[in-house]
C-alpha positions as CSV (number, residue, x, y, z in Angstrom):
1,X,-10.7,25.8,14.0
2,X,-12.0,23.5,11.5
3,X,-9.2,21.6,9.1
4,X,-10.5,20.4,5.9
5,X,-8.7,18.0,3.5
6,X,-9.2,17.4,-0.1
7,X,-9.0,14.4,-2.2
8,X,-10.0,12.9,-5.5
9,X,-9.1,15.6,-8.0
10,X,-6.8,15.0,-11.3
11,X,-7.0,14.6,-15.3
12,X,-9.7,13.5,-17.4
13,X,-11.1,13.7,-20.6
14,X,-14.2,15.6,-21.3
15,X,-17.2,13.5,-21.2
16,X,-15.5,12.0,-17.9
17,X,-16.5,11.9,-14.2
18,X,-14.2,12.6,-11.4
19,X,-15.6,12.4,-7.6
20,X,-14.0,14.9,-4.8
21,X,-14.1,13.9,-1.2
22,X,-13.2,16.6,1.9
23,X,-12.7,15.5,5.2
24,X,-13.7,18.1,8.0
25,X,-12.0,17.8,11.3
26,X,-15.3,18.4,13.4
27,X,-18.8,19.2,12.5
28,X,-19.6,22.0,10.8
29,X,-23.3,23.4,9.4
30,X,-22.5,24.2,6.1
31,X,-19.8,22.5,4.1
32,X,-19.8,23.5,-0.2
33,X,-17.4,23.3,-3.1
34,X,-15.6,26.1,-4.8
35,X,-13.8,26.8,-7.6
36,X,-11.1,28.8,-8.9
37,X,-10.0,28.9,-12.6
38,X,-6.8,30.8,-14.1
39,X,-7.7,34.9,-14.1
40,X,-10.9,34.6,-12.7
41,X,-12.4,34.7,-8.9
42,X,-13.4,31.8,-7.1
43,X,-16.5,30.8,-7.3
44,X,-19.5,28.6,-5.2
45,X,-19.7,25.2,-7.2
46,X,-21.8,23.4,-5.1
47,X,-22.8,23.0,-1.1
48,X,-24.7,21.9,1.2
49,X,-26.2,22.7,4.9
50,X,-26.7,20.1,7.6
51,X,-30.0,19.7,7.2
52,X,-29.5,18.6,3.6
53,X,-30.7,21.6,1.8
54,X,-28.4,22.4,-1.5
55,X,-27.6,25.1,-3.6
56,X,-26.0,24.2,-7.4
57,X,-23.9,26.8,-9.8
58,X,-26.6,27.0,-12.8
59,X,-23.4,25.8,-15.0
60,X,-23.1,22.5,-13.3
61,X,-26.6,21.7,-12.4
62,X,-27.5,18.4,-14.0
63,X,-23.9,17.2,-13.7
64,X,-22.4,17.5,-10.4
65,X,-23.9,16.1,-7.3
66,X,-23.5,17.1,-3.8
67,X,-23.9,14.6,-0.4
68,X,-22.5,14.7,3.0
69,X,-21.9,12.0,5.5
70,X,-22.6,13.9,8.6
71,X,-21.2,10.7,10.5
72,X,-18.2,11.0,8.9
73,X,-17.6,14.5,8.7
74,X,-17.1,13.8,5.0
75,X,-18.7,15.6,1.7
76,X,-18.2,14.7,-1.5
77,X,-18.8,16.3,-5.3
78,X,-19.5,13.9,-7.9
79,X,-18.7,15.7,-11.1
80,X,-20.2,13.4,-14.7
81,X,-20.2,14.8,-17.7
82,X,-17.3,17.0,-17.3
83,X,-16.2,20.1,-19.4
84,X,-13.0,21.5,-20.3
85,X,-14.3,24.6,-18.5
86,X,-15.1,22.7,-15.6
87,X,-10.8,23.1,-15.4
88,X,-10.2,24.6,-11.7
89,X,-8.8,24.6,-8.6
90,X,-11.3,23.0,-6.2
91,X,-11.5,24.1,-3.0
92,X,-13.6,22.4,0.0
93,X,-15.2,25.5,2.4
94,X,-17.0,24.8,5.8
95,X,-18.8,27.4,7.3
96,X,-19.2,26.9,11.4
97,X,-20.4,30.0,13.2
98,X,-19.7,32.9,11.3
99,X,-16.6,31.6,10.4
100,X,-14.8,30.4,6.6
101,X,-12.7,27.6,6.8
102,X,-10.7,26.4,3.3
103,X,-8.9,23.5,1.9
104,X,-5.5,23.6,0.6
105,X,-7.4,23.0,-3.1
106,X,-7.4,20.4,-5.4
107,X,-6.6,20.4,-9.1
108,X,-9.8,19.3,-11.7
109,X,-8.5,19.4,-15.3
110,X,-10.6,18.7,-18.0
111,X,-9.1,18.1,-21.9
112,X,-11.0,18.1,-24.5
């Protein structure tokens, strides 16, 4: 079992940065950032594998940046030059084994 908890999400105006942090209970190989906005699916954001190779969303490349502190068990999103369509439910997602393990989600909202 992996827990995963989410931090650092909340209101900002477009234009604005907002940095997410998710704390993973034990190492896991892959840990990424997904999204889920009103009426549509959820969607890969952002993640990253252990070895520190990263795969973006074309809609956010540019803007968001992706890092892990393996020592910490910790990865972060750094979101700049946000977009009211950037507006989501963020949700941390470790994969260890075959296995999907997801945060409880944390609220981005972006006025323009």
């Amino acid at each position: 079992q992996v827990q995963l908890v989410e931090s650092g999400g909340g209101l900002v105006q477009a234009g604005g940065s907002l940095r997410l942090s998710c704390v993973a209970s034990r190492r896991t190989t892959t840990l990424g950032w997904y999204r889920q906005a009103p009426g549509k699916q959820r969607e890969l954001v952002a993640r990253i594998i252990s070895g520190g190779s990263m795969n973006y969303a074309d809609s956010v490349k540019g803007r968001f940046t992706i890092s892990r502190d393996n020592a910490k068990n910790t990865v972060y999103l750094q979101m700049n030059s946000l977009k009211p369509e950037d507006t989501a439910v963020y949700y941390c997602n470790a994969l260890s084994g075959f296995k999907n393990y997801w945060g409880q989600g944390t609220q981005v909202t972006v006025s323009s």
